[in-house]
Structure formats: structure tokens, C-alpha cells
N, C-alpha and C positions, 0 to 999 in steps of 0.2 A: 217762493211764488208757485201755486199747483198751477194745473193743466187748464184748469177754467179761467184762470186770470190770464195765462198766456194768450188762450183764446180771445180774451178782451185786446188783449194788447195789439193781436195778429188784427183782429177786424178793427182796430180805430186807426190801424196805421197803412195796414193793405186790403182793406175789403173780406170779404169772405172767406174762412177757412177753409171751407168744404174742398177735402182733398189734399188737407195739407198732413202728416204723419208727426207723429211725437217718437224722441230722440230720447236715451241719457247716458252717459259715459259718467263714471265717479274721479272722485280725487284719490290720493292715498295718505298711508305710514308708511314710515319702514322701521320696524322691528329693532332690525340692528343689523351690520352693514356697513357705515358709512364711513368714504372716503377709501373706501374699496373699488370700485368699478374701473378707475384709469388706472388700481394696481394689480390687475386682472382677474378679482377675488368675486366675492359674493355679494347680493344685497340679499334683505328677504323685507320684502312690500307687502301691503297687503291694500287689494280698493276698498273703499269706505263707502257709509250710507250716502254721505255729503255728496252731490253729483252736479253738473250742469245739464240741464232739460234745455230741446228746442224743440220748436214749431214748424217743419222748412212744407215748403207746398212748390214741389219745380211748376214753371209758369209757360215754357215752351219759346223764352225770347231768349236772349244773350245777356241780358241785364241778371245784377244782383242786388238783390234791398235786405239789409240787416237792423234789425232792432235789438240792442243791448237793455231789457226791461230795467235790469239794476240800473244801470249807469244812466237810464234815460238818454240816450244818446243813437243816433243813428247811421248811414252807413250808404252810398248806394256807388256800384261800380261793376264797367262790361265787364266779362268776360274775356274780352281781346285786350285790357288793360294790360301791360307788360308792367307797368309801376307799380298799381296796387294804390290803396289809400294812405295818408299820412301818419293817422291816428296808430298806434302802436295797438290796442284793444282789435281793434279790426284787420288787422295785419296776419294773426293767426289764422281768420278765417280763406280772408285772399291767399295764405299760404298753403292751407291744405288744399284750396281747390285747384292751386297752380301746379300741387306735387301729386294730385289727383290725376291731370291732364295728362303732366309727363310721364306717370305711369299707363295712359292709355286708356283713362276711362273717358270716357264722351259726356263731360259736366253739364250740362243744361243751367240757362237765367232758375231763379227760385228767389222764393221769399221764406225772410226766417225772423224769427221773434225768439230769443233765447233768454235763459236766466239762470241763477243756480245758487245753492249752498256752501259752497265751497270757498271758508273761508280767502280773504283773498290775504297775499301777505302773510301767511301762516306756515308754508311751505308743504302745502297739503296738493299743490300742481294742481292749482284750475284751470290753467293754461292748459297742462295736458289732457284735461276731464274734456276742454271746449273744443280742442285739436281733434281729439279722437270721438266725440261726437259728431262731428259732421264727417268723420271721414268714414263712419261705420254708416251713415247716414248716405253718405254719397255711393258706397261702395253699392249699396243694395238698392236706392232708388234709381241709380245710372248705371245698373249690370255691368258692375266691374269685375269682382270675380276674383280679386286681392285677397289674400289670408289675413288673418289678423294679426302676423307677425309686420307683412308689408305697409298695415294700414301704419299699426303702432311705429314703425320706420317714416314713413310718409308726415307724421307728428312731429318726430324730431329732426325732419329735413327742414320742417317748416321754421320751428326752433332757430338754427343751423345759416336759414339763409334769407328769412325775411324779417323775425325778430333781431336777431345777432345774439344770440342765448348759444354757448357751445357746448351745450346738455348732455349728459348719456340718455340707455336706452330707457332706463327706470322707470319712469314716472307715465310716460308712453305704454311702454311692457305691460304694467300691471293696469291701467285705464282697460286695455283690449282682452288682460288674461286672468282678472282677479276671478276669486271663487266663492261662495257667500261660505262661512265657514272655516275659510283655507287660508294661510300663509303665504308666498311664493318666492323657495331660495333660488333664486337668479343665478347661473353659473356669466358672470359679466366678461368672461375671453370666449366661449364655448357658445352662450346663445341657451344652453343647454336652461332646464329647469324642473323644477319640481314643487307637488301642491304640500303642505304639513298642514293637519288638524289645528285648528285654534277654537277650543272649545273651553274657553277659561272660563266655569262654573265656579263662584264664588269671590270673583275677580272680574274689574272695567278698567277699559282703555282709556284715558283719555289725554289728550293733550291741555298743557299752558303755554301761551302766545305770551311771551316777556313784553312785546311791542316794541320791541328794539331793534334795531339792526345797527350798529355800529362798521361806520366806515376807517377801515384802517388806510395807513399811507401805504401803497405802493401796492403790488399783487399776490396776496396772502395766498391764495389757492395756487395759482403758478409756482412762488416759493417753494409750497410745501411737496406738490408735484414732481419740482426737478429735485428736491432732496432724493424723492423715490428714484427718482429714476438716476440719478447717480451712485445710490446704494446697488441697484442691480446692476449698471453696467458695471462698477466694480465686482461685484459676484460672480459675472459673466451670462446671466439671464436677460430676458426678456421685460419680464415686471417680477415685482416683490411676490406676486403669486410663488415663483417659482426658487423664491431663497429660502433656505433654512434655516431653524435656528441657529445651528454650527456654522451654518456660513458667513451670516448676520455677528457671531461673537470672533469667528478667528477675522473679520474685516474691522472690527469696534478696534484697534490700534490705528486703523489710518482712516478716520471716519472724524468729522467733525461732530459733537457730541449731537447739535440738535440734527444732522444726518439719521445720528444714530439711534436717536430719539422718535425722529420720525417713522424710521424703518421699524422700530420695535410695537411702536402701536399698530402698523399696518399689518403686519407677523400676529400678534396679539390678536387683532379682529378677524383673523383668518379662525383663530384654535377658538372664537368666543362664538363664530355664526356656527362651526360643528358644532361646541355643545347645546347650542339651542337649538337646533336640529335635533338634536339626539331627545332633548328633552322635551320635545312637543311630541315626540311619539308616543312619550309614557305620561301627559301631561302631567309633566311635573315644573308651575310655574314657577314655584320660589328660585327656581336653578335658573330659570331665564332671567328675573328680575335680580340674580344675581349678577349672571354675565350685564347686564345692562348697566348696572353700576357700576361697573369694570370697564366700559363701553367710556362711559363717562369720566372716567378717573384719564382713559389715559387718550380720551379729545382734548380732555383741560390739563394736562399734568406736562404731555408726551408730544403730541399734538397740536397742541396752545389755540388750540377753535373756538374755545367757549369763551363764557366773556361773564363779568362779572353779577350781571341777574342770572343767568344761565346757572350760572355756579350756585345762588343763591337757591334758587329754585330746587334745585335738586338737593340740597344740603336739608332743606326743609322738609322733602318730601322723605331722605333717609332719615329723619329725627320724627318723623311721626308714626315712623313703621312703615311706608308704604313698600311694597314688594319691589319695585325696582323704577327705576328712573335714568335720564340720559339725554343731552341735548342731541334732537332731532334736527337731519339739512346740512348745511356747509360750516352752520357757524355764527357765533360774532355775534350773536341774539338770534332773534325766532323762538321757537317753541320747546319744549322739553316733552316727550314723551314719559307717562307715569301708567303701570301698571299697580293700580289699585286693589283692597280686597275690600267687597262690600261693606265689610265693621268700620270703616276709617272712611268712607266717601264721603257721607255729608259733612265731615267733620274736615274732609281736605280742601274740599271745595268752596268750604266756610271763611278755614283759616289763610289758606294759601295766600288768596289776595289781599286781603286784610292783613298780614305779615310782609307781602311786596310791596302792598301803598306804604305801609309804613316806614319800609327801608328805603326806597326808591323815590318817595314820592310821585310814582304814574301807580296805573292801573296793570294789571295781567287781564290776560281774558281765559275762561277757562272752555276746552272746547270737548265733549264727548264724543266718542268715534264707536262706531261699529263695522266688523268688517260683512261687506255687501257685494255684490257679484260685478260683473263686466259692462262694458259698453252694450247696447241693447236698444230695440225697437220694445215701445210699451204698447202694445196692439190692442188693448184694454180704452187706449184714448182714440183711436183714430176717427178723423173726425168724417 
């Protein structure tokens, strides 16, 4: 939905725009990474074209009116509400303006009309694109004066204690800090980070949404969690950041094997985000579409995250040549990220799904990504 249709939507549902500002914060990737962050290691994210745009116009009352244009759905509630509304969609918003207040900015009533791209269900965080749109939104029409480490913070409070999502900083992070062109290896104990070139000339990004999510019994990410963390308190560390290989094999004698299994993938994705570091400085993508299929070998191997479209999906994308592949997120279905080289795209994009209907009997969806820059006033719409 552009800027003119919002506008339709802002005037059929609150009157006159005049004075209202346009918003957009993006979704993300992540590269490679994952299931690193609670073991005190790396992601490297990067924000995407895909973004959520609003409309907000502050109105000078205590009141808030929300228009969800997707979902056709609507919204309205004070400011002095300590509950907040029921609806879960709307929750994020009453969340950032609650984790707004508490840090001290002066919210003002407002009307907003919102919308966006970003697939939903893809694990591309449109949640965080919507969180951190309004809170770059709030911060600079209610003179607050927060960095954009704190807003990106303020996002995952929201996460944290109005949704009941127990998120990292990730998805928030890169919403506030992407760079159009750029990478960003997240140092996830430190806070610390850094921008890498991604200038893959002869090569696209893009994601397949399997359209699954498989519920297992019991608490598969907790499980794999406390294996970490029992391999480091035997180590006598902090987190698996800080274990060694040698430490990790002279303990593999008193280690339950999937213990050991799981420590070695998290060890593994420590030495797989260096060399993709290393190799976007000289871009050289085959090395990273390497590591990314290594990425994947030991989610599903080591790991046990992936799930069997997931597996498919990338088994296909290695038999057609494609440069490298990897299921993207926690797990269990969702998406697989593929780095493509132009000779093979129409031809992936062709077969891909047409080889998933046929094994699976559903649908994949295939999603193209570019990386795009940060959360942002579009000052080109203001009305």
C-alpha cells in the first residue's frame, strides 16, 4: 500500500490528514548467526526493502485511534489505559507508547493509519519494522531525545511485556541500525557491532517461506538452551562464547552426546560468522554460500531445528548449483534463506515450488529481499 492510499485510508477513517507525517522502519535477514545470541556469540542481520509505513498526525487529546489498513481492523484507546487493548496486533503499538512514557517522553493522543510489506509469518520481524516505527516516530514528534540503541531497546520491552515474546536484541537492532548496502555483525554479549559491504554483483537474495511451522511436544528452544548452558557451566564459563574447541573435546567424555552435539554447532557458528566476515571484505560470495551450507548441515544434523521441507528446500537449492542456502529463525519450518547467482534465478524460482507442491502437496512462497537502510522519516510525503 504507497503513501496515497494511506492517505485515503487516514481521511475515510479520521478526517483530514493535513499535519499528519509519514513513518517507515524495515524487516530483516540474518545472514548467518543463529541460535547464537543467548550463547553470547554473533548474528549478522541485515534491514530489507520490505518495511511497515504509517500515517501518525499527534491530535493534542489523550486518546489514540489505530488503523491496521492490512487487516482492516481498528483500534482506539487513552493514554491513561494501564491494560492496553485485547487484540494482540494492537498490543505492540500500546506497547511502545507505554515503554515510550516510561522512558520519559511526553506521548501525546495521535491518529495513525499503518500498513506494510513485510511478509507476515516469514520470520522477517514485522513486528519489530511496526515497534520501531513508531517509536522513531514518537521519539522525534514528542522530543524525546532517545538514541536509537534505546528506541531499538524500548521495541524489545515491548516484545518482553506486552506481547509475552522473550526475543533478543536482533530484529529491533537492525529495524534502528541497518545500512542500505551494509551487513551488521552484532557482537550479542558486548552490544558492540560493525557495518560489512554486501555488494553481491552477480548474485540475489532471496528467501523460501516452506509455510510451515511445525509444533513439537514440549520446549524445543529451552531444551536446546539449557544443553548450552550446562556445557559451559561444566567448562566453567559464562556462555559457549567463551569455550574452546579443546575445552568442548577434553569435556565430550562426561557430556551427553546431544549436549555435545549441541555445543559443537554453537562452537561451529562462532568459526562460520568469522569467516563470513572475513569474506565480505574481499567479496568473495562462494566462501559465504559455503559457510551457509554448513550453517545448515549442522541446524539439521547437530542442532535438530530444521524439519523436513526445510531440509528439502535446501537439498534442492544444493542440486541446482545455487551458492549457498540455510534454514533462516528458530526453526521447525519458516523460510530458508538462498543466495542465488543470476544464471540459475529464473530457473530456481521456476522449479523450486513446483518440486515443493510436488513432494509436499502445499505451496512455498518465494520472497525476494534487498538490503535497505533504517527506520526513517520519509519527508518527501509529509502532508
Amino acid at each position: 500500500m504507497d503513501t496515497s492510499q494511506l492517505r485515503q485510508q487516514f481521511e475515510q477513517h479520521f478526517g483530514s490528514a493535513t499535519g499528519a507525517s509519514c513513518w517507515m522502519a524495515p524487516g530483516r535477514i540474518n545472514l548467518i548467526g543463529e541460535h547464537t545470541d543467548y550463547n553470547g556469540g554473533f548474528v549478522f542481520p541485515g534491514a530489507v526493502s520490505q518495511c511497515i509505513t504509517a500515517l501518525i498526525k499527534p491530535t493534542g487529546s489523550r486518546d489514540v485511534r489505530l488503523w491496521a489498513a492490512d487487516l482492516k481492523i481498528g483500534c482506539e484507546f487513552s493514554l491513561n489505559d494501564e491494560q492496553g487493548p485485547d487484540i494482540i496486533h494492537f498490543r505492540y503499538v500500546y506497547g511502545i507508547v507505554r515503554e515510550m512514557m516510561e522512558r520519559g517522553v511526553a506521548i501525546g493522543g495521535f491518529d495513525a493509519v499503518y500498513a506494510g510489506d513485510v511478509p507476515l509469518g516469514a520470520g522477517m520481524s514485522s513486528s519489530a519494522a511496526l515497534e520501531c516505527c513508531f517509536a522513531n516516530a514518537f521519539n522525534e514528534l514528542f522530543h524525546g531525545g532517545l538514541d536509537r540503541l534505546s528506541l531499538a531497546l524500548a521495541g524489545q520491552a515491548t516484545e518482553h511485556k506486552y506481547v509475552g515474546i522473550n526475543c533478543g536484541i536482533m530484529d529491533q537492532f537492525i529495524s534502528m541500525h541497518g545500512k542500505e548496502g551494509c551487513l551488521v555483525r552484532l557482537d550479542c554479549r558486548s552490544g558492540e557491532y560493525s557495518y560489512f559491504p554486501w555488494h553481491p554483483t552477480g548474485y540475489r537474495l532471496l528467501l523460501v517461506d516452506s509455510c510451515v511451522k511445525h509444533q513439537l511436544v514440549g520446549s524445543p528452544y529451552n531444551d536446546r538452551r539449557q544443553s548450552c548452558e550446562r556445557v559451559a557451566h561444566l567448562a566453567g564459563v559464562m556462555t559457549l562464547r567463551d569455550c574452546s574447541w579443546q575445552m568442548l573435546e577434553s569435556l565430550k567424555p562426561s557430556l551427553s552426546d546431544e549436549d555435545y552435539r549441541r555445543a559443537k554447532y554453537v562452537l561451529g557458528e562462532y568459526d562460520r560468522v568469522m569467516a563470513v566476515s572475513d569474506a565480505l571484505q574481499r567479496n568473495d560470495y562462494e566462501t559465504v554460500g559455503q559457510q551457509m551450507y554448513l550453517t545448515h548441515e549442522g541446524l539439521s544434523k547437530d542442532y535438530e531445528v530444521s524439519c523436513e521441507e526445510t531440509d528439502f528446500l535446501v537439498d534442492q537449492a544444493r542440486k541446482m548449483g545455487v551458492t549457498g542456502a540455510r534454514i533462516m529463525g528458530g526453526g521447525f519450518g519458516g523460510c530458508t534463506i538462498n543466495l542465488v547467482a543470476d544464471r540459475l534465478y529464473d530457473t530456481f524460482v521456476t522449479e523450486v515450488p513446483l518440486r515443493y507442491s510436488q513432494q509436499f502437496g502445499r505451496q512455498c512462497r518465494i520472497i525476494p529481499v534487498s538490503i535497505g537502510g533504517s527506520a526513517s522519516r520519509l519527508p518527501q510525503f509529509e502532508l
